[in-house]
C-alpha positions in Angstrom: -105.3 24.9 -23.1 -107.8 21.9 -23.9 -110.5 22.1 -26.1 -114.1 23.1 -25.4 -116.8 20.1 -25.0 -118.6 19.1 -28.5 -121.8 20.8 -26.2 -120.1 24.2 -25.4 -120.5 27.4 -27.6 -117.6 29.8 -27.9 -118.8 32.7 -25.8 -119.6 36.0 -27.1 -116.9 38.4 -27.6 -117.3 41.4 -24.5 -118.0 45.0 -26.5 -115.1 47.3 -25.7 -116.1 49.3 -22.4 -114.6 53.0 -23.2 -114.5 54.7 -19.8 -113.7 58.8 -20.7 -116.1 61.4 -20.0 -115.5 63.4 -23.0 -117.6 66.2 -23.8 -119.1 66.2 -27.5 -122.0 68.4 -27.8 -122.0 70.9 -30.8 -121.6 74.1 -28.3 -119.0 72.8 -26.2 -116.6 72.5 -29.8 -117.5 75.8 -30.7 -116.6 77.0 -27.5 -113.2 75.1 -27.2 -112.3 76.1 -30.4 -112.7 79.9 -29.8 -110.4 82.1 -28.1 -107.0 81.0 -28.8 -104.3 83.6 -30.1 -102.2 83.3 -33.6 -99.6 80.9 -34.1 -96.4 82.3 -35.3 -96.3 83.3 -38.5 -92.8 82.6 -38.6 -90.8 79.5 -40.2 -88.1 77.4 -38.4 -84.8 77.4 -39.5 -83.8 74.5 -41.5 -82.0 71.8 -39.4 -78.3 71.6 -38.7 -78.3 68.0 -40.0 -80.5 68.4 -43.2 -77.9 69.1 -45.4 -76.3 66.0 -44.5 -79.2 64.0 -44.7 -80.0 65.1 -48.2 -76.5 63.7 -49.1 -77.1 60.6 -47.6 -80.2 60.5 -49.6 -78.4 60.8 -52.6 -76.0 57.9 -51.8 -78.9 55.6 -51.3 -80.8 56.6 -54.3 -77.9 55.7 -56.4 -76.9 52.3 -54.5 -80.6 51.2 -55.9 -81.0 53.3 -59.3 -84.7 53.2 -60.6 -86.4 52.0 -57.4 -88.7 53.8 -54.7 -87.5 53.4 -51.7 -90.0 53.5 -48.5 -88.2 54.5 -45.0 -91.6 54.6 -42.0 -90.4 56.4 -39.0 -92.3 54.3 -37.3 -95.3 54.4 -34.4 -96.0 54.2 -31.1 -95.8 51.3 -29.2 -98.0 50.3 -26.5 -96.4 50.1 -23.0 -99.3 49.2 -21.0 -103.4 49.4 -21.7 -103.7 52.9 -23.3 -100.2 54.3 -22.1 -97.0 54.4 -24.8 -93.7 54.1 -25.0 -92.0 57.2 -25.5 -91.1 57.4 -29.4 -87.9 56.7 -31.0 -87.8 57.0 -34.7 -86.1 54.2 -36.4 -82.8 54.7 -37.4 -82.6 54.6 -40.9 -85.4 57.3 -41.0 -83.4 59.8 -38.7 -80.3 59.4 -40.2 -82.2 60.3 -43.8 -84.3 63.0 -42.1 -82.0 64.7 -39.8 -85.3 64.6 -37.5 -84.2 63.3 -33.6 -85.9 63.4 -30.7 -89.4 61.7 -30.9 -90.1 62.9 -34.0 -92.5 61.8 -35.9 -94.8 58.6 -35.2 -96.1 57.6 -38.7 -94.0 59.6 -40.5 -92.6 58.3 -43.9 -89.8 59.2 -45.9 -90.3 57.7 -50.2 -87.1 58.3 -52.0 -88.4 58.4 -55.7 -86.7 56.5 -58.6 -85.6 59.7 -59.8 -83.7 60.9 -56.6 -86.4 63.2 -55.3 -87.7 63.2 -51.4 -91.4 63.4 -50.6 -91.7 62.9 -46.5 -95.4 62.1 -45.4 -96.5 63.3 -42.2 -99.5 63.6 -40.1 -99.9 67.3 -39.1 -101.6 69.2 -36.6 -105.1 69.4 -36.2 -106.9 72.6 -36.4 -108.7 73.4 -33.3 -111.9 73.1 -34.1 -111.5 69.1 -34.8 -112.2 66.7 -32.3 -108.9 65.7 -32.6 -107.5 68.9 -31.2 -109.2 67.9 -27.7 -110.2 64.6 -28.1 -106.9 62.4 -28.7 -104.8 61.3 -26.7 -101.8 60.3 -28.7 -102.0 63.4 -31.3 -104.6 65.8 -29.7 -102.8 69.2 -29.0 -103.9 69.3 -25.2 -102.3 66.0 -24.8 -99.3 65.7 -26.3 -98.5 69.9 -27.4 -98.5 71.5 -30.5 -97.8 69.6 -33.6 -95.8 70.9 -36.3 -97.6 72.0 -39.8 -96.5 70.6 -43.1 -94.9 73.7 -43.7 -92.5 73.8 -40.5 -91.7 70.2 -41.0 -90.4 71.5 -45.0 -88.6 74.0 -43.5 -86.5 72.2 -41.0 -85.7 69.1 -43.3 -85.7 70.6 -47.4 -88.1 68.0 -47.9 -90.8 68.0 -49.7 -93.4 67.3 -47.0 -97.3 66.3 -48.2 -100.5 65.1 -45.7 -100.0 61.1 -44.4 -103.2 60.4 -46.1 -101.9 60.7 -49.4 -98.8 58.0 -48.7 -100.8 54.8 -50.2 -101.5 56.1 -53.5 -97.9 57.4 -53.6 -96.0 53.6 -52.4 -98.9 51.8 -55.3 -98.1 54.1 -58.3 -96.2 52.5 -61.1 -95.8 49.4 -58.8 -95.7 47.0 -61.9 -92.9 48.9 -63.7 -91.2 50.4 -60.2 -89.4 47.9 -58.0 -90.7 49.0 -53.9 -88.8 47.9 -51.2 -89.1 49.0 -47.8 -87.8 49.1 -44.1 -89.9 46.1 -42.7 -91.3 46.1 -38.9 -90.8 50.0 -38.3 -94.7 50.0 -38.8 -96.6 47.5 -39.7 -99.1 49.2 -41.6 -96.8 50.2 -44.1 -95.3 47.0 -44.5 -99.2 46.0 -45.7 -99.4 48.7 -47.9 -96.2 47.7 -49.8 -96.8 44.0 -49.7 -100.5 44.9 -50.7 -99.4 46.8 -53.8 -96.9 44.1 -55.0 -99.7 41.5 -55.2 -101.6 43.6 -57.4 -99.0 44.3 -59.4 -98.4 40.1 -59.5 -95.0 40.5 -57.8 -94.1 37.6 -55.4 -93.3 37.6 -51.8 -89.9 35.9 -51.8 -88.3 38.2 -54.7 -89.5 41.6 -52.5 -88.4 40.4 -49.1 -85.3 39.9 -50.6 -85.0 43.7 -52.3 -86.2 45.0 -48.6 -83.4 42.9 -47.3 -81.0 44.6 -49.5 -82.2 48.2 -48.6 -81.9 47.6 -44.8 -78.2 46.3 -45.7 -77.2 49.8 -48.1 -78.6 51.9 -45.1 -76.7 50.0 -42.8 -73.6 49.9 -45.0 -74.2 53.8 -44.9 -73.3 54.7 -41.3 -70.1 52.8 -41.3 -68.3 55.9 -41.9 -69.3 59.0 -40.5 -69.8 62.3 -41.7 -68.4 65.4 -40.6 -71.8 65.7 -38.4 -72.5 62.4 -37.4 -68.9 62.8 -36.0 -69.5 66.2 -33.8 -73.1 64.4 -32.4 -70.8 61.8 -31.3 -68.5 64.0 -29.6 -71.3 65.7 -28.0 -72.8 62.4 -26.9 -69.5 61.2 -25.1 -68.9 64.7 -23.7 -72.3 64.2 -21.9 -71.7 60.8 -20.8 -68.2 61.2 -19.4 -70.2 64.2 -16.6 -72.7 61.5 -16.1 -69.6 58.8 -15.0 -68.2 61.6 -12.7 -72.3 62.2 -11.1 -71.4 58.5 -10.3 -68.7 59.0 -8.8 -70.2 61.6 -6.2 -73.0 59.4 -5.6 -71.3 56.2 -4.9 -71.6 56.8 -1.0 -75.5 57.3 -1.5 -75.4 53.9 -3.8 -73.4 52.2 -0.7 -75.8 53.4 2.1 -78.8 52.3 0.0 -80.6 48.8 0.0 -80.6 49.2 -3.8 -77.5 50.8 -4.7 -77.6 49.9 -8.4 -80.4 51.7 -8.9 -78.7 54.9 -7.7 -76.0 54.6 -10.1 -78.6 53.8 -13.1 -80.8 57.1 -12.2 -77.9 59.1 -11.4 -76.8 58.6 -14.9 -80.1 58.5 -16.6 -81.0 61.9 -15.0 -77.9 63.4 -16.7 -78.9 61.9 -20.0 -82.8 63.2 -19.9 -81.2 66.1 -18.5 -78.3 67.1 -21.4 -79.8 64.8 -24.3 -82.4 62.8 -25.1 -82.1 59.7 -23.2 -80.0 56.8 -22.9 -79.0 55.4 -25.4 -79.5 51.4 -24.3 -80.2 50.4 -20.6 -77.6 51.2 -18.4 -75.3 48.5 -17.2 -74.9 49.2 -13.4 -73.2 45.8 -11.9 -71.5 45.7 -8.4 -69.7 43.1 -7.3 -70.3 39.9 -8.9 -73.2 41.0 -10.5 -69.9 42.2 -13.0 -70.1 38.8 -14.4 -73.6 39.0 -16.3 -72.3 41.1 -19.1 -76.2 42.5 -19.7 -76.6 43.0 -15.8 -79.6 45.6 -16.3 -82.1 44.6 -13.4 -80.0 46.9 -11.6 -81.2 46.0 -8.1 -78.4 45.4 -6.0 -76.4 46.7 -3.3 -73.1 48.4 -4.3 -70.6 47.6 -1.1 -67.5 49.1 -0.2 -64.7 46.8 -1.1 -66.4 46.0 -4.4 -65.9 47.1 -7.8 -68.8 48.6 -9.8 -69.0 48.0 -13.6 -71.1 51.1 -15.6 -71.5 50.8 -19.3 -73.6 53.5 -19.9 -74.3 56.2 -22.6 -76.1 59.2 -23.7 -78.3 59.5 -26.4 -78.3 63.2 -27.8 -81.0 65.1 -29.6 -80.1 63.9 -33.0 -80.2 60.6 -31.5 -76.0 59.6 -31.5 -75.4 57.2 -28.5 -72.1 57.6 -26.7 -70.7 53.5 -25.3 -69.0 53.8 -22.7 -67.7 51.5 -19.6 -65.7 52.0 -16.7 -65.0 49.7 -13.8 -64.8 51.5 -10.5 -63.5 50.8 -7.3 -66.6 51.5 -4.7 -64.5 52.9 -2.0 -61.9 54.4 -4.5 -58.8 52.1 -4.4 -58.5 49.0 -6.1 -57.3 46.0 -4.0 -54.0 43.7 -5.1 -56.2 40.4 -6.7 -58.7 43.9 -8.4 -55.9 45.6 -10.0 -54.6 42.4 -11.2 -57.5 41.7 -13.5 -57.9 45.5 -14.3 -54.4 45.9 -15.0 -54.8 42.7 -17.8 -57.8 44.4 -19.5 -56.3 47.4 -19.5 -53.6 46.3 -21.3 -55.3 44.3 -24.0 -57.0 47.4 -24.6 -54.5 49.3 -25.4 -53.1 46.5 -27.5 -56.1 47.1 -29.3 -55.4 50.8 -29.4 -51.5 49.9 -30.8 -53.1 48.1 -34.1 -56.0 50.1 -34.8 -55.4 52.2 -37.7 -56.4 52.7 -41.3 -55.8 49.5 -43.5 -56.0 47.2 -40.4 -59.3 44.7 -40.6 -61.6 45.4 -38.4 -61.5 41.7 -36.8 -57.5 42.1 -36.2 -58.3 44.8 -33.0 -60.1 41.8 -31.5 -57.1 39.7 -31.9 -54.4 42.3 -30.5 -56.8 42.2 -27.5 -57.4 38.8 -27.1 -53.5 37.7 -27.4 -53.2 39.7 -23.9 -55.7 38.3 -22.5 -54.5 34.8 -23.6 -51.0 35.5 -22.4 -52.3 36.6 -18.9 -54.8 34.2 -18.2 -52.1 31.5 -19.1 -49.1 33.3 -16.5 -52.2 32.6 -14.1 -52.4 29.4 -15.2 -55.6 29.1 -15.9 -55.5 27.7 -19.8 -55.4 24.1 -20.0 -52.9 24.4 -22.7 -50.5 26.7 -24.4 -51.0 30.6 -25.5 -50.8 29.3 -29.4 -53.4 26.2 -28.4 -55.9 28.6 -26.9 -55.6 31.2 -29.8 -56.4 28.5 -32.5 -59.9 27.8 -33.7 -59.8 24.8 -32.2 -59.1 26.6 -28.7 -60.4 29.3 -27.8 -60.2 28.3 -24.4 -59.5 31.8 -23.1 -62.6 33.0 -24.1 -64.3 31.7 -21.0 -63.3 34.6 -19.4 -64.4 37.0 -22.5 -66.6 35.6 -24.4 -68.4 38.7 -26.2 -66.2 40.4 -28.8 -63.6 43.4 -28.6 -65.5 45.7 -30.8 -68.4 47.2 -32.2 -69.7 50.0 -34.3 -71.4 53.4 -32.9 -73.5 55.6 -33.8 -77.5 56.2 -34.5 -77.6 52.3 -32.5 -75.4 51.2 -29.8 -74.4 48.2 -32.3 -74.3 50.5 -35.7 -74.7 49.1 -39.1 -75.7 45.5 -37.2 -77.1 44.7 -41.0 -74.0 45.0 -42.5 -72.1 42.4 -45.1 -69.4 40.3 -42.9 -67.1 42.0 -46.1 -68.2 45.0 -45.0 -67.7 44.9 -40.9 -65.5 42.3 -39.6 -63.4 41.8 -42.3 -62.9 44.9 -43.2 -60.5 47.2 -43.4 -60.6 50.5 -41.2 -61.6 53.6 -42.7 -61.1 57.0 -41.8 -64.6 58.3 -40.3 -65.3 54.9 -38.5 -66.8 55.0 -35.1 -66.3 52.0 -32.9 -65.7 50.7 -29.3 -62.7 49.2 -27.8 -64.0 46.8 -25.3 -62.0 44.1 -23.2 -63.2 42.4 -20.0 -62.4 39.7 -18.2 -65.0 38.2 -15.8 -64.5 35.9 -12.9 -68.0 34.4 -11.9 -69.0 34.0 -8.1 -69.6 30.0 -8.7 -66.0 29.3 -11.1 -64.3 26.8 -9.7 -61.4 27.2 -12.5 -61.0 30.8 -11.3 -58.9 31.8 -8.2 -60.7 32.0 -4.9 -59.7 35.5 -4.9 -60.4 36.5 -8.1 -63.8 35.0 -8.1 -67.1 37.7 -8.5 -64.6 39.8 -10.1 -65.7 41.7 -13.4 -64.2 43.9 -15.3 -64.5 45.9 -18.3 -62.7 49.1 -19.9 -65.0 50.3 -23.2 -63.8 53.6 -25.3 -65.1 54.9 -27.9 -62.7 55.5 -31.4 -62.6 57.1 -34.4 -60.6 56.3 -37.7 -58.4 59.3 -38.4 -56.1 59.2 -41.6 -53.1 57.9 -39.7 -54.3 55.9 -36.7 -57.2 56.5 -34.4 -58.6 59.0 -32.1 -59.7 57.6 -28.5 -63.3 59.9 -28.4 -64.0 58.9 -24.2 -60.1 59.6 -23.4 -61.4 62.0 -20.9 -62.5 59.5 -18.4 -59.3 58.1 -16.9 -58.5 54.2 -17.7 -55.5 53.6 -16.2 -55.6 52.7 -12.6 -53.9 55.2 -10.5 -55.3 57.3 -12.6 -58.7 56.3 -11.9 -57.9 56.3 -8.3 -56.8 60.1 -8.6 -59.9 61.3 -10.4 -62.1 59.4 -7.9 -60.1 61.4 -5.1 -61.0 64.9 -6.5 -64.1 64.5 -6.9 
């Protein structure tokens, strides 16, 4: 942009133009207000998940004795103009809240310095308010009945108290009680915090620091699951494995269509709005060599028989657990000789993977079970310019041209769980029973790779699972949706 001539004036900002036609006289609010019946009296039942999340409370609370601890649920984001996104509270707040689904934009959880809850929420307008008719993103007409203080208490065991008293609440004490927060869930809160550390005298650098260190404890948190956590999970992966057999049935719809991804990606994405909440990432629908862009999500091509189609997909339930899942499918339901040679290699450094995972065993030693088969195979090919041992060492790697995104990652309340974790603490390590994580080896044969077979070229594949830890080895959660090939073949048959 170049500057303005010395002679020019900066023009006048345009007053915002607000185009409704929204009634506001005195006698039309008295008459909208009038004539609606009783709401139930009635409470909710408290939530399946909120005696779990009052324990996870109490973990946190102890990691960081004496401080008050501020977890937003976040807001809405804009989409477009005056249109939102749907609402996804963060994670940290769901997991502490046991609330899923959208709930609740500009909600706040404050754990206390002396272990107690208090959850600030915005509740419903009464119906004689303008904001009963009159708003868009809360108003009862628009968006449906909000929940009262009360209900909210119910559901969760928390202590639950009006939004509008949250800044006094995060200030008090603020020169004797360390605040740290979840930063960029809402900025507003974030202002409020950093507001009451300047006038306590508190610098920046130091509290950044402490609000790093909370996002790592609650991260650190979900690396091993609870009893619930671990059902959701099952229930998400139940959910996603009917959605990969919808795919199957549609795949001659996704062949006669000029956009065939996109049939795959709906056919999914309707069984996920259908049975859960969502997705829980943007579905991976690639056919053909559009296998070889591991985060393929355009999702605009043709799927054509004689191809293979890579889905990595997943539901996102209620409580907001995301199943992981991928399979690479055969369009026309049999896999051809040069297909089934590449599947057959990531099948079996999969199952490598499967053969070392087990309590005890660091976390970064499943990516090297995996990646010694696919260094083995790619070298019978003879596509490593050296030996096995040369492309295994650090200074190698040379394999990883055809793989180069890792074997494994955690699951849960995110697609990548516990992503602010310690390295001690993830990769290396050790397994625990209660960890959920993927098993995930591909190899990918780009369209344009002159290093790769002419017939292997604009092949892709990937086989994902998802595992849990169990006290003697591990627990393949997706084992319902065939892997090996014959088998796949066979399924694809029946249905």
């Amino acid at each position: 942009m170049t500057d303005l001539p010395a002679e020019a004036e900066e023009p006048t900002a345009e007053p915002e133009v607000e185009h409704r036609q929204r009634p506001s006289s005195p006698a039309f609010r008295k008459f909208i207000a009038s004539g609606w019946g009783p709401r139930p009296d009635a409470l909710p039942a408290p939530l399946p998940s909120s005696a779990w999340a009052r324990a996870r409370r109490e973990q946190v609370s102890s990691a960081l004795p004496g401080d008050r601890l501020v977890v937003p649920a976040g807001v809405l984001r804009t989409r477009s103009n005056d249109t939102d996104y749907r609402f996804r509270p963060h994670s940290a707040f769901a997991h502490l809240t046991g609330l899923g689904t959208d709930r609740e934009p500009d909600a706040v959880l404050v754990l206390e310095p002396d272990g107690s809850a208090v959850l600030f929420f915005r509740p419903r307008a009464e119906r004689d308010s303008e904001e009963f008719y009159a708003n868009p993103r809360y108003g009862e007409l628009w968006v449906g009945v909000r929940p009262s203080l009360e209900e909210v208490a119910a559901e969760t065991g928390l202590d639950v108290r009006h939004l509008d008293e949250l800044a006094e609440a995060v200030a008090k004490d603020v020169g004797t009680v360390p605040v740290r927060v979840v930063r960029d869930a809402d900025p507003a809160v974030d202002a409020l915090v950093d507001d009451a550390r300047a006038a306590a005298g508190q610098g920046t650098e130091a509290g950044r620091e402490g609000d790093a260190e909370l996002a790592r404890v609650l991260s650190e948190l979900r690396l091993v699951k609870d009893e619930y956590e671990v059902e959701q999970m099952r229930l998400a992966i139940a959910v996603t494995a009917d959605g990969f057999a919808d795919i199957v049935r549609a795949l001659p719809e996704a062949v006669a269509a000029v956009r065939g991804e996109r049939v795959v990606e709906t056919v999914f994405e309707s069984r996920a709005r259908r049975e859960g909440n969502a997705v829980g990432y943007d579905t991976i629908a690639a056919s053909g060599p559009h296998a070889c862009t591991l985060h393929w999500i355009r999702n605009d091509g043709p799927v054509s028989s004689g191809d293979l189609v890579l889905v990595d997909a997943g539901v996102e339930v209620d409580s907001l657990y995301t199943a992981d899942i991928t399979r690479t499918l055969p369009v026309t339901g049999s896999f051809t000789e040069p297909q089934r040679r590449v599947y057959q290699a990531v099948l079996d450094a999969a199952d490598a993977a499967f053969a070392v995972a087990k309590p005890g065993v660091l976390f970064r030693d499943v990516h090297a079970a995996a990646m010694q088969v696919i260094a083995e195979r790619l070298h019978e090919w003879g596509l490593l310019p050296g030996t096995v041992e040369e492309s295994l060492s650090s200074d190698g790697q040379f394999h990883r041209r055809w793989m180069v995104h890792g074997t494994s990652h955690h699951l849960g309340l995110d697609v990548h769980d516990c992503s602010q974790a310690r390295r001690e603490m993830y990769l290396d390590a050790p397994l625990r029973p209660g960890m959920v994580f993927t098993i995930e080896p591909g190899l990918y044969f780009g369209p344009t790779d002159l290093l790769a077979p002419a017939e292997l070229r604009g092949i892709g594949v990937r086989i994902e699972d998802d595992v849990l830890v169990t006290e003697d080895g591990v627990e393949n959660l997706s084992a319902a949706l065939p892997r090996d090939p014959d088998a796949v073949e066979a399924w694809m048959r029946s249905l």
